[in-house]
C-alpha positions in Angstrom: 158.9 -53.7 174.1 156.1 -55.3 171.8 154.3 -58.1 173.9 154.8 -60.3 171.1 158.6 -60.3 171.3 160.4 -64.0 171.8 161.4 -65.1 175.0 164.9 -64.9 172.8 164.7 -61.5 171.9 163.7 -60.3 175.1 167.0 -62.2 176.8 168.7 -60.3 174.0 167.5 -57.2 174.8 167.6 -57.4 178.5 171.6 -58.7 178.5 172.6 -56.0 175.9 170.7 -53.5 178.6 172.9 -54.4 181.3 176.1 -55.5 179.6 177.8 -52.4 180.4 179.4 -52.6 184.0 178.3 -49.3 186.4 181.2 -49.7 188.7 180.1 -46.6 190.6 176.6 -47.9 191.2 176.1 -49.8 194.6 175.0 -53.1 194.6 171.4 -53.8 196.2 170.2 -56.6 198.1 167.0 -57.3 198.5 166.0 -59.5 201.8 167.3 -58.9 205.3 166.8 -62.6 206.2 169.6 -65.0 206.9 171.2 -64.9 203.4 170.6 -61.1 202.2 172.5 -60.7 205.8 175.5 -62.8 205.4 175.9 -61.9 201.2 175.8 -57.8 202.7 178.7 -59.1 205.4 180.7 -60.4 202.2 180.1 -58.0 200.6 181.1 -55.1 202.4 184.3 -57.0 203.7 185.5 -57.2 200.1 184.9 -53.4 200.1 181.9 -53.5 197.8 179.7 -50.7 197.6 176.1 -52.2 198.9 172.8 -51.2 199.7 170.3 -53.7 201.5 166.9 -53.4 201.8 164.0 -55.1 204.2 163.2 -55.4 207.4 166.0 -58.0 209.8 164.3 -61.1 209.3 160.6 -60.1 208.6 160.3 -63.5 206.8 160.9 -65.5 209.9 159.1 -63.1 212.3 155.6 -62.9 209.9 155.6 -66.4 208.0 156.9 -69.0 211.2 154.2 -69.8 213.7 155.1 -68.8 217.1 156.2 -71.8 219.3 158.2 -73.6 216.3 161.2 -75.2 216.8 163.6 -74.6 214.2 164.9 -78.5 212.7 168.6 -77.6 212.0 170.8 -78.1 214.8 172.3 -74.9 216.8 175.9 -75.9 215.3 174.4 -76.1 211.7 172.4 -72.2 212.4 175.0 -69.8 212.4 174.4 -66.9 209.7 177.9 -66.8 208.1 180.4 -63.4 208.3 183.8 -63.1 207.5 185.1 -62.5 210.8 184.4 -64.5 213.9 182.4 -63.3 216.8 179.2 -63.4 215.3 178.1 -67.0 215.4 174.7 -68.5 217.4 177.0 -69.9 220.1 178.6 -65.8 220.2 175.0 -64.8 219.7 174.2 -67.2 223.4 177.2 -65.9 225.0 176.5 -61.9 224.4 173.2 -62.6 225.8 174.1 -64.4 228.5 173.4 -68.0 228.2 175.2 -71.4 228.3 176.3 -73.0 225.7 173.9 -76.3 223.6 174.6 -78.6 221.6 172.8 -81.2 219.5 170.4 -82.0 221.5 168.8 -78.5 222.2 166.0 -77.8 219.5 166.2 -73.7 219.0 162.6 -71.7 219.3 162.0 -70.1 216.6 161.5 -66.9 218.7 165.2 -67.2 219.4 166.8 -67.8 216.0 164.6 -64.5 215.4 166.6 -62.7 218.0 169.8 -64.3 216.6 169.7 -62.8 213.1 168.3 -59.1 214.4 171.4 -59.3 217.0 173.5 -60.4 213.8 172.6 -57.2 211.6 172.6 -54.6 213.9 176.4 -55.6 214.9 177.6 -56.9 211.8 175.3 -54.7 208.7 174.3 -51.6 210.5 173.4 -50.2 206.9 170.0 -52.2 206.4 167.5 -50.0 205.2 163.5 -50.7 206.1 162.5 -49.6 203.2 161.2 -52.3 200.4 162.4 -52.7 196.9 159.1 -52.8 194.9 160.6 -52.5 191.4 164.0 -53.6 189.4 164.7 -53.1 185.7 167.0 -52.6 183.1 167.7 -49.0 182.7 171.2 -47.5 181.2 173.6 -50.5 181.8 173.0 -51.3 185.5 169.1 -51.9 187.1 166.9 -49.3 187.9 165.5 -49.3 191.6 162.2 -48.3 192.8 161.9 -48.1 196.4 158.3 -48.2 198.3 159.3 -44.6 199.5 159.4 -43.6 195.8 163.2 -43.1 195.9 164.3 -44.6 192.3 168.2 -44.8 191.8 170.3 -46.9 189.9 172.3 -50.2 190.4 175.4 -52.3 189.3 174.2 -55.4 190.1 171.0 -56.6 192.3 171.6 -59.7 194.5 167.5 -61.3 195.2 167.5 -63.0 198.5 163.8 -62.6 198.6 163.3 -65.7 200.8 160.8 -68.6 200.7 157.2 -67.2 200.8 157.1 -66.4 197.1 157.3 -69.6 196.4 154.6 -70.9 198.5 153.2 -73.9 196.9 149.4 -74.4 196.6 148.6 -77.4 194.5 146.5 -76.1 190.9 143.1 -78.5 191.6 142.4 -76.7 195.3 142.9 -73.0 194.6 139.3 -72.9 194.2 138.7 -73.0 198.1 140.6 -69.6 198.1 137.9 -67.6 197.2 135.8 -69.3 200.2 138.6 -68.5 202.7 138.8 -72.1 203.3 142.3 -73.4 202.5 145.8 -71.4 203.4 149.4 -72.2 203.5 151.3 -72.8 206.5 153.6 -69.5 205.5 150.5 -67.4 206.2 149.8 -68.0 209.4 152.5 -66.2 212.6 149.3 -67.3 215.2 147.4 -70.6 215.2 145.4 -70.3 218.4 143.0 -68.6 216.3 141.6 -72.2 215.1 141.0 -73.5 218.1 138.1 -75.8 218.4 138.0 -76.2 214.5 138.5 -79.1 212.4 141.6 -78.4 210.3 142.8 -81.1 207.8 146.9 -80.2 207.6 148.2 -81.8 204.1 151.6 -82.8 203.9 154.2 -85.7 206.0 157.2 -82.7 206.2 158.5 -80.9 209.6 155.9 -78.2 208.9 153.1 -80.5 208.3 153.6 -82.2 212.0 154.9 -79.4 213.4 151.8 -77.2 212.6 149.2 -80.2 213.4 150.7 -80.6 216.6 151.0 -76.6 217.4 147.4 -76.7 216.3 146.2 -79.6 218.5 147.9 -77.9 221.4 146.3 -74.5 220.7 142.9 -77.1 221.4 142.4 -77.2 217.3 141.0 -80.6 216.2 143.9 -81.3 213.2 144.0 -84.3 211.0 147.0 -85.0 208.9 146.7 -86.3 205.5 149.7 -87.4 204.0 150.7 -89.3 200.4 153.6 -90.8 202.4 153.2 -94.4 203.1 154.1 -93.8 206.9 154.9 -90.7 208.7 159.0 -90.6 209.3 160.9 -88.8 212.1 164.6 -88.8 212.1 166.3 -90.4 214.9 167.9 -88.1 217.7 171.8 -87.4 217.9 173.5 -90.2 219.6 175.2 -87.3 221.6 175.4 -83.4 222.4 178.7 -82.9 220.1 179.1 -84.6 216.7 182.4 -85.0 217.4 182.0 -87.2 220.5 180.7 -90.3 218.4 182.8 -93.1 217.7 185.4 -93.2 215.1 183.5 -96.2 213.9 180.4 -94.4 213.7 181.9 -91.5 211.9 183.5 -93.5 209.5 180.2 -95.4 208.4 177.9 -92.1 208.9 180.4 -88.7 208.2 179.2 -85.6 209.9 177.9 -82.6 207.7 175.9 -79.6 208.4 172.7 -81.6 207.3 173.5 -84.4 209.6 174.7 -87.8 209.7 175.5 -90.0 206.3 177.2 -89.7 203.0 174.3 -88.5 201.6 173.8 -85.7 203.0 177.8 -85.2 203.5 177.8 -84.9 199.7 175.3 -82.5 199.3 176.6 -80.5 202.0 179.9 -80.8 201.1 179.9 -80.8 197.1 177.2 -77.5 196.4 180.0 -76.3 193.6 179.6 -79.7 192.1 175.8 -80.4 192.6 175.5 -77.6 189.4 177.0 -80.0 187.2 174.3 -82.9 188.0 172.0 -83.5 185.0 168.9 -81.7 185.8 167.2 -84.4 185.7 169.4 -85.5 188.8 169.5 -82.4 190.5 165.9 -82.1 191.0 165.5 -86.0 192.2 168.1 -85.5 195.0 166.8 -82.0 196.2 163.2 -83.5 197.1 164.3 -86.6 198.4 167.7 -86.0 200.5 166.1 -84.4 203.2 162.8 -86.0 201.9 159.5 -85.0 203.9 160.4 -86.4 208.0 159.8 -84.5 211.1 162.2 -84.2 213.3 163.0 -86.8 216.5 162.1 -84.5 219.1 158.5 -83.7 217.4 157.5 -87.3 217.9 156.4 -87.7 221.3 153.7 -84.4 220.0 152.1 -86.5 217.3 152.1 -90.0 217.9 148.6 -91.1 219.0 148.0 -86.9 219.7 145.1 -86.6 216.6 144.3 -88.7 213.1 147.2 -89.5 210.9 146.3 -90.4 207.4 149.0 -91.5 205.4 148.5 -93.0 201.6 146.2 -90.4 201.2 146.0 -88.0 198.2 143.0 -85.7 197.9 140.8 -86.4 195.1 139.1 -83.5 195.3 138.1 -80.6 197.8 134.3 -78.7 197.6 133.3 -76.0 200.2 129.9 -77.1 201.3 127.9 -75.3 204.3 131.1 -73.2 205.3 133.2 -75.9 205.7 135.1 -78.3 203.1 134.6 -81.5 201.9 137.4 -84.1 201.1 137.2 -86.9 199.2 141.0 -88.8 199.7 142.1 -91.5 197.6 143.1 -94.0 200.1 145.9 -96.9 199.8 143.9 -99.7 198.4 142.2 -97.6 195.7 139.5 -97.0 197.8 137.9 -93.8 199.0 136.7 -91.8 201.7 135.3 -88.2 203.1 136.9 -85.8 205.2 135.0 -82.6 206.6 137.1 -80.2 207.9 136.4 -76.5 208.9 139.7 -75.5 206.8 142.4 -77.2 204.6 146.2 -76.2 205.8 148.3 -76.7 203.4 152.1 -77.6 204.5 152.7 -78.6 200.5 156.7 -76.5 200.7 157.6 -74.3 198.1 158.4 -74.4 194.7 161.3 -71.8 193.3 159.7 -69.7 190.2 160.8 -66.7 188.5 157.5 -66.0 187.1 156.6 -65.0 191.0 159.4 -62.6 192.3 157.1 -59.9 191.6 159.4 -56.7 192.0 161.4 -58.0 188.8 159.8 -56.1 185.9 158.0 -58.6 183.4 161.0 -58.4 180.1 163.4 -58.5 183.0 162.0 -61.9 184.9 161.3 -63.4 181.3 165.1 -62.8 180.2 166.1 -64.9 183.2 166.7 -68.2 181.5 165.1 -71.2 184.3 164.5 -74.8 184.0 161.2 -75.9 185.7 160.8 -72.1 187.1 164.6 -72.0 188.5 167.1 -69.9 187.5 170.1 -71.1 185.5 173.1 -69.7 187.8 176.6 -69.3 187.0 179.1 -71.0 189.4 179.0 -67.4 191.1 175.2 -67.8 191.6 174.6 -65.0 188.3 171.8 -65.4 186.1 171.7 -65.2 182.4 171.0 -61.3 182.3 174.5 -60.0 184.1 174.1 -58.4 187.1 171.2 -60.3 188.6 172.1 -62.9 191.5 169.7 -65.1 193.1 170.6 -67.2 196.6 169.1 -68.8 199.5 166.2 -71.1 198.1 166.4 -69.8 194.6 169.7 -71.0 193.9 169.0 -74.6 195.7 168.3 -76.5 192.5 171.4 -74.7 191.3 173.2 -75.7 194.2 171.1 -78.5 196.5 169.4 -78.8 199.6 172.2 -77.0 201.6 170.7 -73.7 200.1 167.3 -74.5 201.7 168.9 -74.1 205.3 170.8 -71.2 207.6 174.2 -73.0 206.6 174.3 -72.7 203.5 175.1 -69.2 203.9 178.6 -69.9 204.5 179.0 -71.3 200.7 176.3 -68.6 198.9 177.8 -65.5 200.5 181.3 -66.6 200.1 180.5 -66.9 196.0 178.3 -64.5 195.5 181.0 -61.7 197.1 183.7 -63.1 194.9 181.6 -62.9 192.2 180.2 -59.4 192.4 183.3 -58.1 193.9 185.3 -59.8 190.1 182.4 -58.2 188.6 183.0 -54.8 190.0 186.8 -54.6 189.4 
């Protein structure tokens, strides 16, 4: 197609491409992590036709540094299927181990073992081969495989995960090229900075998490934070939600996402939260949930290395190997920070533009709003036959879809839809 086609025309063209349904084409799913896994369970209980593709939970294994806790509680981590048995707490028993509750923070190392447990009893039929390529070809998608195998699709379901959407604020990229700045997704080991300075940006779990796994790997981490004051929730008031008062409930519901209305809402109402002015949706998924650590990380930071909060970096030179910070400081002042590397724990940022294995007329068709898809209540996209879920579909759908249980509402939808879609 002519580069200098209209985003319109391109839409156009890519809908009319796959407006015809294959219904003897399997669909792919692309991600073996917690929400490719439980969409594939769905899927196949419907009696869909599927093929999934990755390796079980490569995501969490490469991009989450060893020794992490994950910040969901273990009744809030169970990857969903349509049939019981296959839950964390099943996961525990199988294995051998006593039952937790609220008050047990799961390694990540564990969670890990969770999920491959998961797919080889409930979706056998992963395949560890990668999908490096999807477009529009005859009605359905074409599928290129990293094995070289191409074959054709009904419908594609992208559960790609979160390290495509690392975020790496524009005005520092330039330390890249000096090997001086990296995102917390890149980095499975961090003994290897030990005895560095390393200046961790960001107030989040991962931010405090990383500075204190750092400082206890005998790295030399300062935080610098925006955040007027570092936050860290407070810890259940017992092991099972459903042991606090009536009175307590009442005033603070329990929800997946813990105690409050708040997050009850957003955990409760994900088919509404689509309706939300955009404007709306986008305020409550960065600040329900907002940047905190959580309670059992704060005995590991307080008065462990340098928090600076009120900070924002004014700008960031390499100079002799090492990098220069000059932070813009709470009264308008500023001052210099030298660190040996910058860490960036700045989250991630949902945008088509970077799921690379989309072909370039096929990601431009997919109509977005700030880099997010537009999703149908069934989590489709605007060309037919392309699905997004997990964090992709959480400004569709709100901060649920950034943790393990919101695959209980994405796989659910996304079966029904596929499976209407196939009939």
């Amino acid at each position: 197609m002519p580069p200098n086609f209209s985003a319109t025309t391109r839409y156009r063209a890519a809908k009319e491409a796959t407006g015809i349904r294959r219904d003897r084409d399997p669909v792919v799913i692309v991600g073996a992590g917690p929400y490719g896994l439980a969409t594939a369970a769905w899927l196949s209980a419907a009696g869909v036709p599927l093929r999934i593709f990755g390796e079980p939970m490569q995501g969490w294994q490469t991009h989450m540094p060893e020794g992490m806790f994950l910040k969901s509680v273990p009744a809030a981590s169970s990857i969903s299927a349509p049939e019981p048995g296959y839950t964390f707490a099943d996961f525990r028993a199988a294995e051998g181990r006593g039952p937790v509750g609220d008050l047990y923070p799961i390694p990540v190392e564990e969670f890990i073992g969770y999920g491959r447990w998961f797919q080889e009893r409930r979706v056998p039929e992963v395949e560890r081969s990668m999908v490096r390529g999807v477009q529009a070809d005859d009605g359905g998608f074409g599928i290129t495989l990293d094995s070289g195998e191409e074959f054709l699709a009904g419908s594609v379901v992208v559960s790609t995960g979160l390290v495509p959407f690392a975020h790496e604020p524009p005005e520092l990229r330039g330390l890249a090229v000096a090997g001086l700045i990296s995102h917390t997704c890149e980095h499975r080991d961090l003994t290897g900075f030990e005895g560095q300075r390393v200046a961790v940006l960001g107030a989040g779990q991962s931010a405090l998490e990383s500075a204190a796994l750092l400082h206890e790997a005998g790295a030399r981490p300062t935080v610098v934070a925006r955040a007027p004051a570092v936050v860290f929730g407070d810890p259940p008031q017992t092991d099972r939600p459903g042991a606090r008062p009536r009175s307590t409930r009442l005033r603070k519901p329990g929800s997946a996402l813990g105690p409050g209305w708040s997050l009850f809402a957003v955990s409760r109402g994900a088919a509404a939260y689509r309706h939300l002015p955009t404007s709306v949706r986008m305020r409550l998924l960065h600040n329900v949930l907002g940047p905190s650590g959580a309670w059992w990380l704060r005995e590991r930071v307080d008065g462990r290395f340098p928090v600076l909060c009120g900070r924002t970096v004014h700008s960031a030179v390499p100079e002799d190997g090492t990098v220069r910070l000059e932070l813009a400081g709470p009264g308008g002042g500023t001052e210099q920070l030298r660190a040996d590397h910058l860490l960036l724990a700045t989250g991630y940022r949902v945008d088509v533009d970077r799921i690379g294995l989309l072909e370039p007329t096929l990601r431009q068709a997919v109509r977005t709003f700030g880099g997010a898809p537009r999703l149908s209540a069934g989590f489709e996209s605007s060309v037919p036959g392309i699905y997004f879920t997990g964090l992709a579909a959480a400004p569709s759908f709100g901060p649920v879809l950034r943790f393990v249980c919101g695959t209980d509402f994405a796989a659910r939808r996304v079966a029904d839809a596929v499976a209407a879609r196939n009939r």
